[in-house]
C-alpha positions, 0 to 999 in steps of 0.5 A: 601294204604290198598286198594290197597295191598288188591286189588293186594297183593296175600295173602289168601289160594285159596277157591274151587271154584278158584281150580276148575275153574283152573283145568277147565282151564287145570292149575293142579300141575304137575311134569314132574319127576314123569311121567319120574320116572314112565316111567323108573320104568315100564322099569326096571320091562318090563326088568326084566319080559320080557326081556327073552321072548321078546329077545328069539322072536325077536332072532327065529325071526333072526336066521330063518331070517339068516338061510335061508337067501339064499332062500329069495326072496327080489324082488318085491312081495317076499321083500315086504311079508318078510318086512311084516312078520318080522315087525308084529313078531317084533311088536308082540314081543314088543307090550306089553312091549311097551303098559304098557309104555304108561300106565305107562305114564298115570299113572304118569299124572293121580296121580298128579291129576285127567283127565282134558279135556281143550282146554285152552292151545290151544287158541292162546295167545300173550305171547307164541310168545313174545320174552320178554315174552320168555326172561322172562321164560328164567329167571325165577324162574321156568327155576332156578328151572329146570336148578338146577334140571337137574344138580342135576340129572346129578351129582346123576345118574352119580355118582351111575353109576360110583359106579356101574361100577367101580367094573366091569371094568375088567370084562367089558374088557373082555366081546368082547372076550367072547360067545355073551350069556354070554355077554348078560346075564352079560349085562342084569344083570348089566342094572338091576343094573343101572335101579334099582338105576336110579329108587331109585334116580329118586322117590326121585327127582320126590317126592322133584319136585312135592312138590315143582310144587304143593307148586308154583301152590298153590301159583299161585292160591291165592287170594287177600282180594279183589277177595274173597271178590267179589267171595263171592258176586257172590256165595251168593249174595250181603250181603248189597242186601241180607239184604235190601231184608230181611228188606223188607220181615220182614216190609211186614210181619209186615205190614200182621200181624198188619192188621189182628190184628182187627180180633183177638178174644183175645190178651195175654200179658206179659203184656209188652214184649211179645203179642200173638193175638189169634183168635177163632171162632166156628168150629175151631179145636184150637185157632190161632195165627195170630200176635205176637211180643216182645217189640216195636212190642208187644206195636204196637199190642196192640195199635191196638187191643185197637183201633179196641176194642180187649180184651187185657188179662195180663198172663205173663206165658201163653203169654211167652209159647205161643210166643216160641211155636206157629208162626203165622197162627198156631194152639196153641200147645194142651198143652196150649189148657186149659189155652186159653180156659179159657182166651177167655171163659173169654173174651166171658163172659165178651162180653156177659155182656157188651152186656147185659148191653146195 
């Protein structure tokens, strides 16, 4: 049963490897509210700082348009060149306007996260033509969650509206009845007012829906016991692999050093936990170690160096200084130089009157 819920119960924080590989995906936190509170936003600032501009274009445009209404040809050639002209005056009065609204839109999808280029989305998949599977998005926590949404905005921006407005109903009355100027101005002015609340209401939605679309795709992105687990073994390896390799390496070592045991001129011990094998020969610059080991591997090295008739030497200070300080295949520190000279001019003494003797 424990295998079970680690195999299928979703409970562990997403590693950085399983977010990145859904934002290859194209699978990001994303809030539609806040590309639209983005978009209105840029709005009311283009109102605020185009508007004038934009409106007195478009409005020399008109009257030349009106003006000389009578003198325009609009058969053949002549209605086509004034189509033409009236569109690129029109398109030039609103072309800025209209690119920092795109801008904006990017903008909104670029601070929720960064640029994904994805063809996942595009890979035609079963569930997105399935009327069960449509019946279940139609149900779901999700579609709740946007129905409540939509009418939370609906009750907020109407209310603001109503407030707005209700103050200038009289005035609004009137407006049919007053110089088109005056009506554009009072317009003008009370659009600001109504987008400038739009906009307040709209940034607190849009923060409260990202919130709540990064809090679902988190979710999404968790992972069971089960797949951290097989996450790791693909990241680092098999544990139980890696420490069989390990094993190996370790015992072939072992193996290495043992045999070039027989060639060691001196081996210093503790005399029981530790032996450090040193080999020295005429020319060298220092001793070297060429095996050592603490406990079962320092009694192996000296059952060795007694088979093969190595001078085995008791210095318990010197044998532990030297298994902390020197590996193997490595000259002896020169702090140390000394007290294994003395040790293997000892053992060179003691071969001579040995040889001596026979």
């Amino acid at each position: 049963m424990a295998e079970g819920q680690e195999d299928t119960e979703r409970s562990e924080d997403p590693t950085q490897k399983r977010l990145d590989e859904a934002l290859e995906r194209g699978d990001v936190a994303k809030s539609q509210e806040v590309n639209t509170w983005f978009v209105i936003a840029a709005g009311a600032l283009l109102l605020m700082a185009f508007s004038g501009p934009m409106a007195n274009g478009l409005a020399t445009t008109l009257r030349g348009l009106v003006e000389h209404s009578g003198s325009i040809r609009v058969d053949g050639r002549g209605f086509t060149s004034i189509a033409e002209k009236l569109s690129l005056e029109v398109v030039a009065a609103v072309a800025i306007p209209l690119l920092l609204l795109a801008l904006a839109a990017i903008g909104g999808n670029m601070i929720q996260h960064r640029l994904v280029w994805s063809t996942e989305a595009l890979k035609p998949k079963f569930s997105k033509i399935s009327p069960m599977a449509g019946f279940g998005r139609l149900f779901s926590k999700q579609a709740l969650a946007n129905f409540i949404k939509g009418l939370i905005k609906l009750a907020l921006i109407g209310t603001i509206m109503a407030t707005l407005m209700w103050p200038e109903r009289f005035r609004l009355d009137v407006l049919v009845h007053i110089d088109p100027a005056a009506m554009l101005s009072i317009t003008q002015s009370l659009s600001l007012q109504m987008m400038g609340a739009v906009v307040a209401v709209l940034a607190l939605i849009a923060a409260a829906d990202y919130f709540f679309q990064y809090r679902q795709w988190f979710e999404r992105q968790k992972m069971s016991v089960r797949e951290l687990k097989d996450e790791f073994k693909q990241t680092n390896g098999n544990p139980e692999v890696k420490a069989k390799i390990r094993q190996i390496r370790q015992s072939r070592s072992r193996k290495r050093m043992m045999a070039a045991v027989p060639d060691a001129s001196v081996v210093i011990t503790n005399p029981t936990h530790f032996a450090v094998a040193l080999k020295y020969e005429r020319g060298m610059n220092a001793p070297i170690c060429v095996a050592k080991g603490a406990d079962l591997i320092a009694r192996k090295i000296r059952e060795v160096a007694t088979e093969h008739n190595i001078p085995i030497v008791e210095n318990p200070p010197l044998a532990r200084a030297l298994h902390a300080t020197v590996e193997i295949d490595q000259e002896i520190a020169p702090e140390h130089y000394q007290a294994v000279a003395e040790v293997i001019g000892y053992v060179m003494r003691l071969n001579r009157a040995v040889g001596a003797r026979r």
